[in-house]
C-alpha positions as CSV (number, residue, x, y, z in Angstrom):
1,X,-37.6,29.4,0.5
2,X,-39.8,31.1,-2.5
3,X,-40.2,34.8,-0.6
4,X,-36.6,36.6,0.7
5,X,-38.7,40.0,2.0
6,X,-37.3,40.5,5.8
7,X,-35.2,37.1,5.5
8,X,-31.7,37.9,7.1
9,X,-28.9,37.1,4.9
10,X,-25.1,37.7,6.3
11,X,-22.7,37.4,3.7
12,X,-19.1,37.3,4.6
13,X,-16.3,38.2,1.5
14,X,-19.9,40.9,1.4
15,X,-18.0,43.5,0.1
16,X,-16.9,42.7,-3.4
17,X,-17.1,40.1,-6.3
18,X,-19.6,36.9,-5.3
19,X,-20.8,38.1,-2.3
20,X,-21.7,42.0,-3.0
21,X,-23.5,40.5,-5.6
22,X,-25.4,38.3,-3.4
23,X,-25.8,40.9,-1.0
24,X,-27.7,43.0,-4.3
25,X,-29.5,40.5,-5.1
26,X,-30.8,39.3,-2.2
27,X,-31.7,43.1,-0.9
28,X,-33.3,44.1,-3.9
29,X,-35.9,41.1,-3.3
30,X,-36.8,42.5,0.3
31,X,-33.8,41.0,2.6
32,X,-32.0,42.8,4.8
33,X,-28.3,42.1,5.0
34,X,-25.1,41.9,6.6
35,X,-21.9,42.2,4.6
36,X,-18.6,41.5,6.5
37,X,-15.4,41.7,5.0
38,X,-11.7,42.5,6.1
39,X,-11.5,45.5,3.1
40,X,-12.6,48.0,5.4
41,X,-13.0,50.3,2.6
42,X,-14.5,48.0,0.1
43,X,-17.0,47.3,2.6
44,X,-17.8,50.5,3.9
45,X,-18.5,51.7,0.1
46,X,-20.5,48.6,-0.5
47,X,-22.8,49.0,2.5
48,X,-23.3,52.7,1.5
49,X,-24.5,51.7,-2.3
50,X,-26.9,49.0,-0.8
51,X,-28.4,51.7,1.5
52,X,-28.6,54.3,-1.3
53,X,-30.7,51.5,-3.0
54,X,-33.1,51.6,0.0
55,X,-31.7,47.9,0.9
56,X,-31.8,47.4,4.7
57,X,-28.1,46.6,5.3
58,X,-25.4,46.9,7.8
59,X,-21.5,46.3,7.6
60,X,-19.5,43.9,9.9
61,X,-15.4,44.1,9.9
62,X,-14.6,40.1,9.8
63,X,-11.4,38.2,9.3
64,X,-12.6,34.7,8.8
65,X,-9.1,33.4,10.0
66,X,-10.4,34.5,13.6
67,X,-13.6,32.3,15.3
68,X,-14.0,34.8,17.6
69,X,-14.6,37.4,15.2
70,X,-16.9,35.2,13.1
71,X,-18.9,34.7,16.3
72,X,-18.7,39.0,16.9
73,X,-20.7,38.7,13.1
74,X,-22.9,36.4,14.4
75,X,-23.8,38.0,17.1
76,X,-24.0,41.0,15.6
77,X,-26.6,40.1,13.1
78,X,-28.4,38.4,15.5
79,X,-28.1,41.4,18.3
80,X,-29.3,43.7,14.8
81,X,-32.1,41.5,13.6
82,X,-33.2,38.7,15.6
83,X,-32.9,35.9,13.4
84,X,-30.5,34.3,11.0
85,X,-31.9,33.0,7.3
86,X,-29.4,33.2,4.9
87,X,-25.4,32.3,5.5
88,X,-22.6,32.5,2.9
89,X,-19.2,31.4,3.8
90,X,-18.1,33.3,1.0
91,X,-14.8,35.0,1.5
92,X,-11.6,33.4,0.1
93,X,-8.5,34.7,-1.2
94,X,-5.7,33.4,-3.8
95,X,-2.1,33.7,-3.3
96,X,-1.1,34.6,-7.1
97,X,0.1,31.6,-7.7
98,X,3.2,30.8,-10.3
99,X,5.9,28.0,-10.9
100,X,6.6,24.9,-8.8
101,X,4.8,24.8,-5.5
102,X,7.8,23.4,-3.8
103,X,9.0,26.9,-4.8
104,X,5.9,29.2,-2.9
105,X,6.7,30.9,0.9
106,X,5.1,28.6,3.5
107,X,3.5,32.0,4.3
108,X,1.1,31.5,0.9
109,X,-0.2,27.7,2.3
110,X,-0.7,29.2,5.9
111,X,-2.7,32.6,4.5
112,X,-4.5,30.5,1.8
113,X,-6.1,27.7,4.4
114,X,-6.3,30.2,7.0
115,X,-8.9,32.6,4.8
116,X,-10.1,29.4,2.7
117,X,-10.4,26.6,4.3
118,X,-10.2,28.2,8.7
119,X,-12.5,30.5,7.2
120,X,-15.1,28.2,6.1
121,X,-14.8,25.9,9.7
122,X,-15.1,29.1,12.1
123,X,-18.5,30.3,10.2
124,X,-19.8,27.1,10.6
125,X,-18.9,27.0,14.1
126,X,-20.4,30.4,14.7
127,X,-23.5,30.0,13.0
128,X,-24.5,26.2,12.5
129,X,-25.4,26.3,16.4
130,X,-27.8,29.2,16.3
131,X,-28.9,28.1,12.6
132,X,-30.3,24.9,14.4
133,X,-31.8,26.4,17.6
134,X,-33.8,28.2,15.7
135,X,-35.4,25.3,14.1
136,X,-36.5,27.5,11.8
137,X,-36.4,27.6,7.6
138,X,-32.2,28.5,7.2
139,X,-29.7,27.8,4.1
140,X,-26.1,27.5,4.7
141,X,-24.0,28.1,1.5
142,X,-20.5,27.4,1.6
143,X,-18.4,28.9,-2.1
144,X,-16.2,26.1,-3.7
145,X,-14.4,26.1,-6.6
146,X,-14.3,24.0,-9.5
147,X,-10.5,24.1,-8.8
148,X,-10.2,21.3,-6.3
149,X,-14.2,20.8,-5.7
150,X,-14.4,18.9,-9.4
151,X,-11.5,18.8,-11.2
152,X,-7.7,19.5,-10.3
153,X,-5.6,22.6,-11.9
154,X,-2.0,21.9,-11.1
155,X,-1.3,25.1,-11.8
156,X,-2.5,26.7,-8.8
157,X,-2.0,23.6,-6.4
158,X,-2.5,25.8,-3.4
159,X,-5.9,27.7,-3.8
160,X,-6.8,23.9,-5.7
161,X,-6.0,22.5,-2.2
162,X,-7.9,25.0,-0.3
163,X,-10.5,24.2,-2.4
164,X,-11.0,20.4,-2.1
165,X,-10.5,21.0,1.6
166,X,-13.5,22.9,1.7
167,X,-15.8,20.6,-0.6
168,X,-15.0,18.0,1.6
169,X,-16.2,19.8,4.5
170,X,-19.5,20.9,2.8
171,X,-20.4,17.7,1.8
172,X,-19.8,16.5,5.2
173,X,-21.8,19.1,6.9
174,X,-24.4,18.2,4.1
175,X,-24.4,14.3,5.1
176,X,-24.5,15.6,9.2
177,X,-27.5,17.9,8.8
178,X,-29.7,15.7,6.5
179,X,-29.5,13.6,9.1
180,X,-30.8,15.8,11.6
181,X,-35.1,16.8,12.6
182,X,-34.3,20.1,11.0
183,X,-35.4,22.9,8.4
184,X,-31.7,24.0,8.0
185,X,-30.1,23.2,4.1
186,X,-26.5,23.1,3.1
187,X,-25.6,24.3,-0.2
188,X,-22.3,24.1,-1.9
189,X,-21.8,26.8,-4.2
190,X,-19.2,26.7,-7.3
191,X,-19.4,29.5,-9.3
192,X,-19.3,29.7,-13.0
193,X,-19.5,28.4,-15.4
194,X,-16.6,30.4,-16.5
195,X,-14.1,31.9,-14.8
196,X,-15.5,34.7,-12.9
197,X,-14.9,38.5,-12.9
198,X,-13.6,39.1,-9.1
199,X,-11.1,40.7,-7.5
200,X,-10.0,37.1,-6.2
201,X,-6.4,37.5,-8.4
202,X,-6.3,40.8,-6.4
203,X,-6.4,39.3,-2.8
204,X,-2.8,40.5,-2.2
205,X,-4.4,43.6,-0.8
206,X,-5.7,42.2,1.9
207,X,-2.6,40.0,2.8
208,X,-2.0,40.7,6.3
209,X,1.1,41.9,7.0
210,X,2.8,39.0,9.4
211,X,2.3,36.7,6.5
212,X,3.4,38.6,3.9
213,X,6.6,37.8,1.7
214,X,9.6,39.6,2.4
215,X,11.5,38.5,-0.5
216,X,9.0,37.3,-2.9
217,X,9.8,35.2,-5.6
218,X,9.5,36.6,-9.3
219,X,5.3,36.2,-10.0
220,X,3.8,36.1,-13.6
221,X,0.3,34.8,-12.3
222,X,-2.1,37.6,-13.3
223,X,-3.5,40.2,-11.2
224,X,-7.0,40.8,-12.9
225,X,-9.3,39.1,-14.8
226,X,-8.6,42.0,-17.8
227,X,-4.8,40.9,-17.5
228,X,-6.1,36.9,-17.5
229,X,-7.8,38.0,-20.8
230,X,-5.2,39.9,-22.2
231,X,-2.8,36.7,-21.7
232,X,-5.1,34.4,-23.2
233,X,-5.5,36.6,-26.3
234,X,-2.2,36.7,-26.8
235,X,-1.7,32.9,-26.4
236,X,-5.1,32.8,-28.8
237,X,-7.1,31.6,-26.4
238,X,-10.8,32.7,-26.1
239,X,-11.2,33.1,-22.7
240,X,-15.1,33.2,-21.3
241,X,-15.9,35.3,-18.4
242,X,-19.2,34.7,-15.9
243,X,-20.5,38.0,-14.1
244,X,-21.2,37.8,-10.1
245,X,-24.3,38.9,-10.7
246,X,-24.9,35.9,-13.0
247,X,-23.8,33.8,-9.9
248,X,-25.8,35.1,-7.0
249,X,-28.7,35.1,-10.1
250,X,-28.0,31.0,-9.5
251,X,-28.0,31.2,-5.9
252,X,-31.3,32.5,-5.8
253,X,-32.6,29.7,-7.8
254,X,-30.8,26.9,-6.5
255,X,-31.9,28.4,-3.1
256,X,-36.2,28.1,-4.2
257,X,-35.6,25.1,-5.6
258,X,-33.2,23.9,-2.3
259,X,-30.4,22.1,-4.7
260,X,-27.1,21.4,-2.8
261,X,-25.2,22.0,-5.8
262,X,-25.6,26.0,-6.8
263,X,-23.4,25.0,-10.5
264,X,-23.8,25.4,-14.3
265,X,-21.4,23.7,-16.0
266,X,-19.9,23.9,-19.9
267,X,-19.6,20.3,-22.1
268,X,-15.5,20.9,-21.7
269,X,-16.1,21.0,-17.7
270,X,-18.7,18.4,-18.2
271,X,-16.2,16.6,-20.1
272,X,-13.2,16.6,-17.6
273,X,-15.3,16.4,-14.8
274,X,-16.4,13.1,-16.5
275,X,-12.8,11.7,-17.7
276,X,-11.4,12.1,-14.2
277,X,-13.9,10.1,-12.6
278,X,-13.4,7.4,-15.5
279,X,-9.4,7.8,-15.1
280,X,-9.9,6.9,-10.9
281,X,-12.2,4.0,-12.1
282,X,-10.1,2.7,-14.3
283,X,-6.8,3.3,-12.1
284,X,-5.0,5.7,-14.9
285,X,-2.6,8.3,-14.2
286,X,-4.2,11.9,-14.4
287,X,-5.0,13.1,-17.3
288,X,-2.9,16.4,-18.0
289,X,-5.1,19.4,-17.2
290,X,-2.0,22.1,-16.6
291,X,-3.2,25.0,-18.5
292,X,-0.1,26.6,-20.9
């Protein structure tokens, strides 16, 4: 897919980090959007900018952990526009993560998988079928992780988990549709190569209340990517950032040139990426990757 004028992209987790700036992106070369989030607010003020740009957009209310209300979005966008080009299974959350995970709330696990992993299975569900009836051109981008789609951080074992859940999925749904007569692509995105600047360490504001913790355990996970950095400067650490904008930049290319893997890597990714592989080979333990 070279030319994105009038192309319908809907873009769930729309309304901040990855996704708004896919939703940007995409606008500003001609496509009209849909963002959904469950940030009312967030999302509200992010359609509003994209319109103020002159970007043909509308805004969806969608809590991934629901199939019916990713099949409302669907229908929505299809009810708005008539067609369906572009899909991110975007949103995600993290449960700011810290200690043992023997010692985390069952409540993290079940909000984690429900947003992360639920999330990715009910957009599919919603939009793979309609995708395929089409038989039209159509990418389907599911966001990974490096944590858990490449290499394993035990230091946050439960968004990790989520994540390798979800790679396994997209691969799958990779294998199933290559098989197919069809014009539809899967793509599985891992942003970076850094760590990227997102609200994601915020995603406590979006907690839903029945699964939040009543008695939460002492946390020193950080909060924001500008407390991140100030921990690793005190810990002398240089710690490399990626902008979303850099991201849905590689999303656009990854999309003309239709690469299943939307990923730019560093050598010390490279690097690990590479000695875990060798380590399974080779039937070693792990090699250490917690992160002090």
């Amino acid at each position: 897919m070279n030319d994105f004028n009038k192309k319908v992209a809907v873009i769930t987790g729309g309304a901040s980090g990855v996704g708004r700036s896919i939703a940007f992106t995409l606008g500003r070369l001609g496509a009209k959007v849909v963002i959904a989030d469950v940030d009312k607010n967030a999302l509200e003020q992010t359609c509003d900018a994209l319109n103020a740009e002159n970007i043909e957009a509308i805004a969806q209310y969608c809590d991934v952990s629901s199939a019916q209300s990713c099949e409302d979005l669907s229908q929505k966008a299809l009810s708005t526009y008539g067609a369906l080009h572009l899909v991110f299974a975007n949103a995600g959350v993290s449960a700011a993560e810290a200690g043992n995970m023997w010692e985390y709330s069952e409540r993290d696990w079940q909000w984690t998988f429900n947003v992360n992993v639920w999330g990715v299975v009910n957009t599919i569900n919603a939009f793979m079928p309609k995708l395929l009836e089409q038989n039209i051109e159509a990418h389907f981008a599911i966001t990974g992780s490096r944590n858990g789609s490449l290499l394993i951080f035990p230091n946050i074992p439960i968004y990790t988990a989520s994540k390798a859940a979800i790679h396994s999925i997209t691969e799958n749904l990779y294998h199933q549709i290559a098989a197919m007569d069809t014009p539809v692509k899967v793509h599985c995105l891992i942003p970076g190569p850094h760590v990227v600047e997102t609200g994601l360490l915020n995603s406590e504001r979006v907690r839903p209340a029945e699964l939040k913790i009543e008695n939460p355990r002492a946390q020193t996970a950080a909060k924001s990517i500008d407390e991140m950095k100030r921990n690793a400067v005190a810990k002398g650490v240089d710690l490399q950032t990626t902008h979303p904008d850099e991201v849905a930049a590689m999303v656009v290319k990854a999309i003309k040139e239709d690469q299943f893997w939307i990923l730019e890597t560093t050598p010390d990714t490279e690097e690990r990426i590479i000695n875990r592989a060798q380590d399974i080979i080779d039937q070693r333990p792990p090699r250490s990757l917690i992160v002090k």
